[in-house]
PASEBA-1860 file (N, C-alpha, C; in nm, 3 decimals):
! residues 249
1> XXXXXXXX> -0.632/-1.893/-1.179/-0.597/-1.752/-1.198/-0.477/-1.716/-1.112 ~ -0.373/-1.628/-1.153/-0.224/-1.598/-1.104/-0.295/-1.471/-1.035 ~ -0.244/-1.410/-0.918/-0.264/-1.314/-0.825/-0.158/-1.222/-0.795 ~ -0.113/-1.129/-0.879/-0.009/-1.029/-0.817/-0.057/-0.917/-0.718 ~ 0.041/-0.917/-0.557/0.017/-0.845/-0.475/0.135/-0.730/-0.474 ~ 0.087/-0.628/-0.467/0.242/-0.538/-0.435/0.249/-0.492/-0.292 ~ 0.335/-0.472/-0.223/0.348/-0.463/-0.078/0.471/-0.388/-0.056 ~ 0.483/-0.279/0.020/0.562/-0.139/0.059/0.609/-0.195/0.195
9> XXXXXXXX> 0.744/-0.146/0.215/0.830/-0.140/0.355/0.794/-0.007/0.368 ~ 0.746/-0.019/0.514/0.717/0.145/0.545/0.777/0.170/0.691 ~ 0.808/0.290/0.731/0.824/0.306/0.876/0.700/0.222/0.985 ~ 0.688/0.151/1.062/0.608/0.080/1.148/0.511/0.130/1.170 ~ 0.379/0.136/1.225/0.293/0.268/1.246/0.266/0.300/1.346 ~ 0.319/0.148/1.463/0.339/0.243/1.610/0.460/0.337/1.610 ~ 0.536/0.369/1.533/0.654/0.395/1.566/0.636/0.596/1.536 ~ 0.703/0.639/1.649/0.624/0.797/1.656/0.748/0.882/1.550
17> XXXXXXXX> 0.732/0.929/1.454/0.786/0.990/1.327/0.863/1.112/1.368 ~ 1.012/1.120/1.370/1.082/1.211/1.354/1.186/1.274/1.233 ~ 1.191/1.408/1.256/1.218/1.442/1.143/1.366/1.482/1.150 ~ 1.449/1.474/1.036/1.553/1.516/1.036/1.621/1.574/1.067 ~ 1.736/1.632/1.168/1.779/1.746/1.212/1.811/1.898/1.150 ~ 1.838/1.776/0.976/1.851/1.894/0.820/1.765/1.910/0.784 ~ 1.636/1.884/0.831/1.467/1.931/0.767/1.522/1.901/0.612 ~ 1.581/1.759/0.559/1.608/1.673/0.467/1.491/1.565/0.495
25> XXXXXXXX> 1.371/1.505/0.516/1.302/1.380/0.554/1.327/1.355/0.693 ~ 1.260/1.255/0.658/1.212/1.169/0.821/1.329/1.075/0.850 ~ 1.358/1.050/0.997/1.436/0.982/1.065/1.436/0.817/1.061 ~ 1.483/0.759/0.911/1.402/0.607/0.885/1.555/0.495/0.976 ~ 1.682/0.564/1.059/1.786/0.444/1.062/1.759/0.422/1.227 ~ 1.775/0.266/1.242/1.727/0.219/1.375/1.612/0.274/1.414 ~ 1.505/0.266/1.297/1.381/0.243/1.325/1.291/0.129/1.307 ~ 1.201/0.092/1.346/1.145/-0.037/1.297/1.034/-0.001/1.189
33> XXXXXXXX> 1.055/-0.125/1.073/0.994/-0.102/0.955/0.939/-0.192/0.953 ~ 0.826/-0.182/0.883/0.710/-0.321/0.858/0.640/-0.328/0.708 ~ 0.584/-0.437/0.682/0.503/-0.349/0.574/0.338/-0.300/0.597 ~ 0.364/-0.243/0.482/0.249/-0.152/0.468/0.099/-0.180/0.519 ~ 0.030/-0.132/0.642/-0.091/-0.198/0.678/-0.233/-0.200/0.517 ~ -0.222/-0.151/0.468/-0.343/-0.156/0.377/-0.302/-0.308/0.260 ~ -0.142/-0.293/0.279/-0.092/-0.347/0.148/-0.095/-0.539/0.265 ~ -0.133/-0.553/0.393/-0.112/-0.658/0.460/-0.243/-0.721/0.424
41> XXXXXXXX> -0.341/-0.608/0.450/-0.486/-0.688/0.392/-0.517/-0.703/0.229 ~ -0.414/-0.662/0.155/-0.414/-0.718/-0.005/-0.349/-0.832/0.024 ~ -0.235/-0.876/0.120/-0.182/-1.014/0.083/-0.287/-1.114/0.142 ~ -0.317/-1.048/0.268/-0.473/-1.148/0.345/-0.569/-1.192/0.203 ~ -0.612/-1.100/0.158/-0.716/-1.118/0.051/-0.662/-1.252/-0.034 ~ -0.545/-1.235/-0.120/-0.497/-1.277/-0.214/-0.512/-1.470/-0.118 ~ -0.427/-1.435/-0.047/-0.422/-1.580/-0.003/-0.548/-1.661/0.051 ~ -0.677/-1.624/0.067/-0.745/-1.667/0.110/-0.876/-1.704/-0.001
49> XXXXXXXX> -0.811/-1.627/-0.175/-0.871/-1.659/-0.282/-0.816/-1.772/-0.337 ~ -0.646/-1.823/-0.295/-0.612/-1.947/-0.326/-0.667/-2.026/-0.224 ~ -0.668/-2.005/-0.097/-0.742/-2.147/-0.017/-0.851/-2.231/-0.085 ~ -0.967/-2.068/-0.137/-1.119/-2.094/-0.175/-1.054/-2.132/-0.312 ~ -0.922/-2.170/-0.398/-0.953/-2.220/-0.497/-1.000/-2.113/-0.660 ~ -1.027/-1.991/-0.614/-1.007/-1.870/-0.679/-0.915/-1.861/-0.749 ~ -0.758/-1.864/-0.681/-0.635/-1.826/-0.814/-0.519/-1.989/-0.761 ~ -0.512/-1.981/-0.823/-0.365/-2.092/-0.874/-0.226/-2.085/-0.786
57> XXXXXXXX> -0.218/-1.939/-0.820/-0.069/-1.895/-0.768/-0.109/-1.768/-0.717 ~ -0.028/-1.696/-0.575/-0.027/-1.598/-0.544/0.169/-1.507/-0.539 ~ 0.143/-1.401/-0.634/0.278/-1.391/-0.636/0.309/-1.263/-0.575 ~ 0.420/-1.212/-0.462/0.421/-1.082/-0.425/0.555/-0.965/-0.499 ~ 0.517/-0.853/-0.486/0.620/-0.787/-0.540/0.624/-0.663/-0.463 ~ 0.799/-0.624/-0.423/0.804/-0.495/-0.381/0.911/-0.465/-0.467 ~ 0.953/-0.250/-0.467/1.032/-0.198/-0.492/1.075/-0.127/-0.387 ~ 1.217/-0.093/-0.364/1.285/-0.066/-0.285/1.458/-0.103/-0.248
65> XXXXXXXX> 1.481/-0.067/-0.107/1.636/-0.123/-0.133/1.618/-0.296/-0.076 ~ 1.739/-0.315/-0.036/1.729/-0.461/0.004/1.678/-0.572/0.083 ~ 1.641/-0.454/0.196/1.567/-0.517/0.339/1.431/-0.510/0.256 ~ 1.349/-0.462/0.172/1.247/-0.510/0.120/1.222/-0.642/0.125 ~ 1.333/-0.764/0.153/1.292/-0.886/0.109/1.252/-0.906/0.228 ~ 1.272/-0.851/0.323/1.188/-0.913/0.456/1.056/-0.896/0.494 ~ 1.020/-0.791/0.433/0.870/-0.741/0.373/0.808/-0.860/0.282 ~ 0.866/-0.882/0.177/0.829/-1.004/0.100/0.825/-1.156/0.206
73> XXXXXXXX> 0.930/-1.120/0.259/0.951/-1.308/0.337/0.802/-1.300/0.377 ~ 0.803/-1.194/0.462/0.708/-1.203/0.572/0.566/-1.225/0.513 ~ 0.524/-1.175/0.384/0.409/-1.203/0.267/0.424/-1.337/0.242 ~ 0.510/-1.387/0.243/0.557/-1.543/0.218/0.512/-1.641/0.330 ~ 0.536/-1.546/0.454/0.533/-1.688/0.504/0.353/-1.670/0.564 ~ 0.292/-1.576/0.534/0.119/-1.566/0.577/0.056/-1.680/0.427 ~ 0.171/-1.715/0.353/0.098/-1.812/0.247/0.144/-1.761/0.079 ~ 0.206/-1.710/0.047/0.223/-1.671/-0.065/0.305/-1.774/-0.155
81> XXXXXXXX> 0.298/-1.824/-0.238/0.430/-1.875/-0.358/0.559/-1.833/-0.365 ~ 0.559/-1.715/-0.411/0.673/-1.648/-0.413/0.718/-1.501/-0.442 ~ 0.849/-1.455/-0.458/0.862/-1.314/-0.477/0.900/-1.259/-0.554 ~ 0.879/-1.122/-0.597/1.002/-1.025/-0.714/1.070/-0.969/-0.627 ~ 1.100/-0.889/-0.614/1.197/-0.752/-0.532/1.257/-0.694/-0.657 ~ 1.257/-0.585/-0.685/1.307/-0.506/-0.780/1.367/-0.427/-0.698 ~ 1.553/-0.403/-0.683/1.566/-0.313/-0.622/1.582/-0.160/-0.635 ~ 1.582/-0.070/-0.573/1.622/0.073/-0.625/1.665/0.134/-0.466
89> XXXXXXXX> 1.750/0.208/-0.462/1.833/0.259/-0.353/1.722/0.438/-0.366 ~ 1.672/0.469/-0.251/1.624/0.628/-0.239/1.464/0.634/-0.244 ~ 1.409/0.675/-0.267/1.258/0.738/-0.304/1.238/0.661/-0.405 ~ 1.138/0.561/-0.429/1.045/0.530/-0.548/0.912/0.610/-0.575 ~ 0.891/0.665/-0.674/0.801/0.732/-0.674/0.695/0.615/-0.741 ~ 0.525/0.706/-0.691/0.449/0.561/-0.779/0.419/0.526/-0.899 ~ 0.454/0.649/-0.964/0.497/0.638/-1.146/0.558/0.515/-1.181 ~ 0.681/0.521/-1.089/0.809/0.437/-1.152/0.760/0.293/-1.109
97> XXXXXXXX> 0.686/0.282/-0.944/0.642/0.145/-0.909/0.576/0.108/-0.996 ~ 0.447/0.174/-1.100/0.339/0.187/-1.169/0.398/0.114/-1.313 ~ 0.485/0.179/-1.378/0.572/0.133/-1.488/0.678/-0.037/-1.441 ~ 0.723/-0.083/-1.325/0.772/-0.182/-1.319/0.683/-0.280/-1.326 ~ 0.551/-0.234/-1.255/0.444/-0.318/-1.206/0.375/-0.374/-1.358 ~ 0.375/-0.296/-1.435/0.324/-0.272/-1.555/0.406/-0.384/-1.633 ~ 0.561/-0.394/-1.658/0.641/-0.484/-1.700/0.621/-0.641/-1.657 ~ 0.609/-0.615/-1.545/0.558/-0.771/-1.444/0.406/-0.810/-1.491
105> XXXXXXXX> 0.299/-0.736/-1.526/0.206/-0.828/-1.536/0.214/-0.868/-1.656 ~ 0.313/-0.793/-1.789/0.326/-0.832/-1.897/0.408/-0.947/-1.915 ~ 0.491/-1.003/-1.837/0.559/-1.101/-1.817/0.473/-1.197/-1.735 ~ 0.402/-1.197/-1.615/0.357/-1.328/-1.555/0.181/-1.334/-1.579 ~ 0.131/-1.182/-1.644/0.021/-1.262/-1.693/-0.098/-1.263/-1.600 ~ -0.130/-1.234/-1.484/-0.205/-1.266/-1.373/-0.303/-1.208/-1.405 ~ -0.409/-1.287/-1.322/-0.537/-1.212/-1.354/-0.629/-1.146/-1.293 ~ -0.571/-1.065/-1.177/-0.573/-1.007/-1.092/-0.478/-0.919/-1.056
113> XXXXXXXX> -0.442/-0.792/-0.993/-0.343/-0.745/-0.919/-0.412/-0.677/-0.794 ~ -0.371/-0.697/-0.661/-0.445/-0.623/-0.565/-0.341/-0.511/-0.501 ~ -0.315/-0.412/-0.412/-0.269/-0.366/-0.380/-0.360/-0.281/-0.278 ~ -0.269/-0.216/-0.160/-0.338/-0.145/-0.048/-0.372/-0.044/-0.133 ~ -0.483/0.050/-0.075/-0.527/0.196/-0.105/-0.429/0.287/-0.126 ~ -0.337/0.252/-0.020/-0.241/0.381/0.011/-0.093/0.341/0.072 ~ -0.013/0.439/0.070/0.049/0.364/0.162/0.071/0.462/0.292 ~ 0.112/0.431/0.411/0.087/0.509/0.491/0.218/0.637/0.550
121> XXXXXXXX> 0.301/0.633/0.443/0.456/0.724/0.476/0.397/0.819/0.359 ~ 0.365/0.812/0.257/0.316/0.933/0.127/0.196/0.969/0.109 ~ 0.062/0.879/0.182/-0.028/0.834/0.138/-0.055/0.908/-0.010 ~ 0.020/0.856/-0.112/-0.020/0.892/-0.273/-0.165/0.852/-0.329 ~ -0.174/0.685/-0.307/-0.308/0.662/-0.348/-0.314/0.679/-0.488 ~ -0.223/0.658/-0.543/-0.185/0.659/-0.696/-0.137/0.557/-0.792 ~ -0.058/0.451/-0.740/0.001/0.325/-0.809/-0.127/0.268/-0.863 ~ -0.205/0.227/-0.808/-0.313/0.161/-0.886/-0.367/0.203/-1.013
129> XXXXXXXX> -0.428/0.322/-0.979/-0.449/0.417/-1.093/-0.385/0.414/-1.210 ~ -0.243/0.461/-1.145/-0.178/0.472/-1.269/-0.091/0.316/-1.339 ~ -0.146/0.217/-1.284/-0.111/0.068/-1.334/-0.210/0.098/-1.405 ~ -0.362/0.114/-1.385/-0.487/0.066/-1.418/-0.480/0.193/-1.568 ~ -0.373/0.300/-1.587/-0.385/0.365/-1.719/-0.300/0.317/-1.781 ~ -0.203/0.234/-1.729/-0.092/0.163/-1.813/-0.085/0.067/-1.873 ~ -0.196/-0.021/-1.825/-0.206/-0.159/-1.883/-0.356/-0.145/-1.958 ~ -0.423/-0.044/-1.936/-0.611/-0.024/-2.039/-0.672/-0.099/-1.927
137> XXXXXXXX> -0.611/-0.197/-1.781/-0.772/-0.257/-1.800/-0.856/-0.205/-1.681 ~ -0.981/-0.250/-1.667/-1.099/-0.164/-1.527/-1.026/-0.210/-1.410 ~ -1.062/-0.112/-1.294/-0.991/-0.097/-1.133/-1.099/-0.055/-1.090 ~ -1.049/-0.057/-0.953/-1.192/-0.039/-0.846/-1.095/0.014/-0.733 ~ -1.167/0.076/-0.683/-1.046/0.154/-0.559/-1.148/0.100/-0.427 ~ -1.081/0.159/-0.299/-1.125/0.117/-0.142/-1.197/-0.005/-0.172 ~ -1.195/-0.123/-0.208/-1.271/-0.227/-0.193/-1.276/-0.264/-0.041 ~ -1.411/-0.307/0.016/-1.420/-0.345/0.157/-1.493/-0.506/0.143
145> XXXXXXXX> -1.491/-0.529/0.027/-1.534/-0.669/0.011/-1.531/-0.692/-0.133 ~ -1.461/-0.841/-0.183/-1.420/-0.885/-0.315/-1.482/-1.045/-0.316 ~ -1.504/-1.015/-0.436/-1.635/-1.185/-0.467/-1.536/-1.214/-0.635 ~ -1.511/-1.342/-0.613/-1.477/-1.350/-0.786/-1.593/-1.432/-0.811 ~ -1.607/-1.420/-0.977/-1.720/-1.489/-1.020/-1.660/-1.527/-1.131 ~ -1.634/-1.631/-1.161/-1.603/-1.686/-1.288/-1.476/-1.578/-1.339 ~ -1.482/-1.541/-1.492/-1.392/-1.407/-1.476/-1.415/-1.310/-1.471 ~ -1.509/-1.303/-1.376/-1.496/-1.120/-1.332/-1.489/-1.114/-1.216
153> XXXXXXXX> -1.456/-0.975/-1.187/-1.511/-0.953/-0.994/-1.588/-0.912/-0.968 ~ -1.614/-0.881/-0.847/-1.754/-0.835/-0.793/-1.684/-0.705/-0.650 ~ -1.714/-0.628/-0.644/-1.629/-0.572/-0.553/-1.709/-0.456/-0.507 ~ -1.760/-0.444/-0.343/-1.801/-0.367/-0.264/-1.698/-0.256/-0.263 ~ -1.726/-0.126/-0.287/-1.642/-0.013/-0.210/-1.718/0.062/-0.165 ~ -1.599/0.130/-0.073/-1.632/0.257/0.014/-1.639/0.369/-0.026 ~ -1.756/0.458/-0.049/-1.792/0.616/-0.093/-1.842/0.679/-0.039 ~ -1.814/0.809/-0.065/-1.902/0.911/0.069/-2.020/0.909/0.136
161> XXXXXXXX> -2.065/0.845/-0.008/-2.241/0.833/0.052/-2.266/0.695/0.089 ~ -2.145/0.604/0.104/-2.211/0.469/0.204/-2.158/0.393/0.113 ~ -2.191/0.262/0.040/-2.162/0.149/-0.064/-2.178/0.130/-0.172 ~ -2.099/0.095/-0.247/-2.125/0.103/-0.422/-2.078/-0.020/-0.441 ~ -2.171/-0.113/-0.532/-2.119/-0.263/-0.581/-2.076/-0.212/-0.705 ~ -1.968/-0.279/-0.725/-1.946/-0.283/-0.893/-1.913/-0.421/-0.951 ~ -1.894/-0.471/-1.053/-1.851/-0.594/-1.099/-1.822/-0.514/-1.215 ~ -1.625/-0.609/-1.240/-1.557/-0.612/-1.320/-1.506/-0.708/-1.413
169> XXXXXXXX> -1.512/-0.716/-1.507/-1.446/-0.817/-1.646/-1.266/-0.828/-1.616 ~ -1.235/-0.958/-1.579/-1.083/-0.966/-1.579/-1.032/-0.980/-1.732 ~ -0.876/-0.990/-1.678/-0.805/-0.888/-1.568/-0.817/-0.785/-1.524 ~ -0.817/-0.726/-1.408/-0.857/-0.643/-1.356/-0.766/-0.579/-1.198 ~ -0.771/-0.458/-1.161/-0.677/-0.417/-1.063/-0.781/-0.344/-0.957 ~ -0.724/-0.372/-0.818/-0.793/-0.357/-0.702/-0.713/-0.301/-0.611 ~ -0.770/-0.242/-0.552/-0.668/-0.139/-0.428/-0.804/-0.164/-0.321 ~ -0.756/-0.196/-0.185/-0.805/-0.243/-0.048/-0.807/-0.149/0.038
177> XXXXXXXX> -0.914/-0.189/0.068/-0.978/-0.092/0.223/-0.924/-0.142/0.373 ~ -0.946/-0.060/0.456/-0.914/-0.157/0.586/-1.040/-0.195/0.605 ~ -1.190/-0.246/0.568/-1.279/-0.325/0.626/-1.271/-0.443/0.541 ~ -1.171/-0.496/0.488/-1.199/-0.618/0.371/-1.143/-0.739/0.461 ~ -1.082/-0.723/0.544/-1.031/-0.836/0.626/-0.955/-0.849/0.759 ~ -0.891/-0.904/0.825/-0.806/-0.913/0.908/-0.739/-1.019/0.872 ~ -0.593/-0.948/0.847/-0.507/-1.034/0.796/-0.439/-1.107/0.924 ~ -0.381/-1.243/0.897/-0.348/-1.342/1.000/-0.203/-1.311/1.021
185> XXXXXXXX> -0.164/-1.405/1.082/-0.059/-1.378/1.186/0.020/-1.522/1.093 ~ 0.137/-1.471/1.087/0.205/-1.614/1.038/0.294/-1.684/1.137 ~ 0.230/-1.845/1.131/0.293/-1.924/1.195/0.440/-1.968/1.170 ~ 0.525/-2.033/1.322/0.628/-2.042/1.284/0.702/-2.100/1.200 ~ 0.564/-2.255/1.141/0.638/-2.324/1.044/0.641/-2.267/0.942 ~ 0.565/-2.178/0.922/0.550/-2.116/0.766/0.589/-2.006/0.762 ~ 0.685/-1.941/0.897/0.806/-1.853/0.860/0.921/-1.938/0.819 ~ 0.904/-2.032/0.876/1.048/-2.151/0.862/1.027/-2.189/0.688
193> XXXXXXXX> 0.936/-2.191/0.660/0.934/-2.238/0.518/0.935/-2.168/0.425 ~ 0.898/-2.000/0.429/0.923/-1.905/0.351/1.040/-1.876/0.357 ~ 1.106/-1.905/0.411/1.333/-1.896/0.415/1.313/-1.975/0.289 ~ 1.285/-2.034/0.263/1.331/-2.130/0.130/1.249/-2.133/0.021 ~ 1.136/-2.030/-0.013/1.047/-1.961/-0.067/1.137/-1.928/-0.196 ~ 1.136/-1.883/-0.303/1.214/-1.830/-0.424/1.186/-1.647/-0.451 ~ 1.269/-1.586/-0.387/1.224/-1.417/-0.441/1.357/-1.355/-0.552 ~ 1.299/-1.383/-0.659/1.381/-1.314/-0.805/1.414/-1.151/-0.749
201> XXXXXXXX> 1.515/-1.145/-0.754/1.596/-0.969/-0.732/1.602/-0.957/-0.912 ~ 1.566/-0.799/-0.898/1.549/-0.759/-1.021/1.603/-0.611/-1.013 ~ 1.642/-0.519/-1.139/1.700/-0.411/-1.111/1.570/-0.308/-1.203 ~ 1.533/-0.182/-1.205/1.445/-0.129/-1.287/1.498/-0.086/-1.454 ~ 1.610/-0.128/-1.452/1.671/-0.159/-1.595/1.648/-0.250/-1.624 ~ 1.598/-0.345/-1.571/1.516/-0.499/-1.625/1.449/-0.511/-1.706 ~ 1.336/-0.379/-1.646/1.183/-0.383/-1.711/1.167/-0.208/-1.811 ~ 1.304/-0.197/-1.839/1.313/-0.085/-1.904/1.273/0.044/-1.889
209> XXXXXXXX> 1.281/0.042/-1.713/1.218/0.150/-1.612/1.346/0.264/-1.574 ~ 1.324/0.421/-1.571/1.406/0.454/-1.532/1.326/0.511/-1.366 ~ 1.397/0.458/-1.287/1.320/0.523/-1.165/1.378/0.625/-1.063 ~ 1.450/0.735/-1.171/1.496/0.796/-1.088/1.403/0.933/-1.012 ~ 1.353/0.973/-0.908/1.263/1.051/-0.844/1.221/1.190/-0.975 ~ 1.128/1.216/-1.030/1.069/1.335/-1.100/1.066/1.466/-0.987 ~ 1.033/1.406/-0.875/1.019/1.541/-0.760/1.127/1.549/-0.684 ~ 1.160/1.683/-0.640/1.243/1.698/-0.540/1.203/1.740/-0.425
217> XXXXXXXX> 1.237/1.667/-0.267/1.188/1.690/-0.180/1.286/1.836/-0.100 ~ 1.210/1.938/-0.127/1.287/2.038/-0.025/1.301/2.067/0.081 ~ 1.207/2.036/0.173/1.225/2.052/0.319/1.084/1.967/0.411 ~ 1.165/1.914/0.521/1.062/1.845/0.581/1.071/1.916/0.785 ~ 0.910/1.945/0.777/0.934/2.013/0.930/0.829/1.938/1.019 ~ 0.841/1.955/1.144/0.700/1.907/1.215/0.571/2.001/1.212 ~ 0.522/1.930/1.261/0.380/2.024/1.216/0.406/2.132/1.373 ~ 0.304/2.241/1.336/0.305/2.295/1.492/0.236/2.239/1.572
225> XXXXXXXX> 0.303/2.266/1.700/0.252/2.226/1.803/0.119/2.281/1.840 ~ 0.051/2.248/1.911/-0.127/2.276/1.912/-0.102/2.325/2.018 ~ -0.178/2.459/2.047/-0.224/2.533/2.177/-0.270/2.479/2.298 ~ -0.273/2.511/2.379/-0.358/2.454/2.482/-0.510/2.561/2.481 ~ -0.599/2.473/2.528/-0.703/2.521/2.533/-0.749/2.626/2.618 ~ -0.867/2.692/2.688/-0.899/2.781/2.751/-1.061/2.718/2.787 ~ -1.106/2.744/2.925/-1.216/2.696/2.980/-1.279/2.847/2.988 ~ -1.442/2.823/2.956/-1.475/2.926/2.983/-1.597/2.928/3.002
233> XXXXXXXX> -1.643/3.065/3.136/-1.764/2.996/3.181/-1.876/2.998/3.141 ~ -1.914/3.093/3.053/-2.036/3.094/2.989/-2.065/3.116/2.796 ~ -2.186/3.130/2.761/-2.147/3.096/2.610/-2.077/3.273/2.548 ~ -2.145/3.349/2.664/-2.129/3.514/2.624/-2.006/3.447/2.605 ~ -1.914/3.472/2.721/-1.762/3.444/2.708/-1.702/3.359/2.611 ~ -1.734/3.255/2.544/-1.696/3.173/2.423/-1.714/3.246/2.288 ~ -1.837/3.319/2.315/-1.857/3.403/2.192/-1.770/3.509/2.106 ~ -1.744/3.560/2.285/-1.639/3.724/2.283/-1.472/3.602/2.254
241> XXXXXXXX> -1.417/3.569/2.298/-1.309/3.522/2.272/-1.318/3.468/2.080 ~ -1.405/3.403/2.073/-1.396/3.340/1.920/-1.364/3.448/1.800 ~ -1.435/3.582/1.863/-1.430/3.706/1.807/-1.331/3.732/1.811 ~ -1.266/3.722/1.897/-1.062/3.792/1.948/-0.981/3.707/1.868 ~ -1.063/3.610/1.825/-0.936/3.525/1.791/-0.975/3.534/1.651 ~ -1.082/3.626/1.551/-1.107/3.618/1.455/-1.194/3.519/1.403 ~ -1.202/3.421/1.468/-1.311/3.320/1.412/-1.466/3.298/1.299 ~ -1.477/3.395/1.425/-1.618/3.445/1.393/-1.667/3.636/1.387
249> X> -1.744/3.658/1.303/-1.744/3.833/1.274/-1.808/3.888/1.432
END
């Protein structure tokens, strides 16, 4: 079975988020970018279903501008085959990722696609979905544990009220939790060997995608700053203040 992963360059997530001086977006130049933590434990997953002999090939794909491929290398060298990169210069929205993604499994066929939950700069939480209305077939969202069985899956998720098993008929599309794994650390030979890995550059006129943004972003601010608190000595006194401040009647 072929394994398509999709994986996002995102701002880093230690990295503390500033905003534009033109309240135009966030401050992304000479910042450090990584990819996407939800989308690191879809490549963990993927590669550790080829160890067990599960899929054949594991293939990764991002959209974005060019430094995306270092996002990909880096999927490459934790164990992957190889890459797409589709590029697009600005905002991809997850429609447009949704529709390329859509072109790619019609071309390589896989029988699987995993992808993070979310990503953590928009958290949309939407690409899957809307792959999973584009192509007809069953999805499963927050998976915190994935079993293949012959051709179907088997897939633990996370719901309000605690755990839900489901099992699915492939092909089939999956979006990842952060309890499904801990993804590894890639060694140096197999950064050294993903340099010479194969990642196809592709344009979204390829796959007969137009991806130019549907939304316009109008203004981006920080949030407010939070008050400082007030100590107080008894509950009378917590009561009467909550009142002042409207809280409570």
């Amino acid at each position: 079975m072929k394994v398509l992963v999709a994986v996002k360059r995102v701002i880093d997530y230690n990295v503390k988020i500033r905003v534009k001086a033109d309240n135009t977006g966030v401050e992304t130049a000479n910042v450090k970018m990584s990819m996407n933590p939800f989308d690191e434990i879809a490549v963990e997953e993927a590669i550790r279903m080829r160890e067990k002999g599960a899929a054949t090939e594991v293939i990764f794909f991002s959209a974005g501008p060019a430094q995306c491929q270092e996002t990909i290398r880096t999927a490459l060298a934790m164990g992957a085959d190889r890459g797409i990169l589709v590029k697009v210069e600005g905002a991809v929205e997850p429609l447009a990722v949704a529709k390329i993604l859509k072109a790619i499994v019609d071309a390589e066929k896989p029988g699987l696609v995993i992808m993070g939950k979310q990503a953590i700069d928009d958290d949309c939480n939407a690409t899957g979905q809307m792959l999973a209305a584009l192509t007809g077939w069953p999805q499963v969202t927050f998976a915190s544990k994935l079993t293949i069985d012959g051709d179907s899956v088997e897939v633990k998720r996370e719901v309000d009220g605690g755990l839900q098993t489901v099992k699915l008929k492939g092909p089939a599309i999956v979006t990842v939790d952060l309890r499904l794994n801990e993804p590894r650390y890639a060694s140096l030979p197999n950064i050294m060997k993903a340099k010479k890995k194969p990642i196809e550059e592709k344009a979204p006129a390829d796959y007969g995608v137009d991806a130019k943004p549907r939304l316009e972003l109008v203004k981006t601010v920080e949030p407010p700053s939070r008050k400082s608190g007030v100590k107080v000595a008894s509950p009378a006194e917590l009561v009467a203040k909550l009142k002042d401040a409207g809280v409570i009647g």
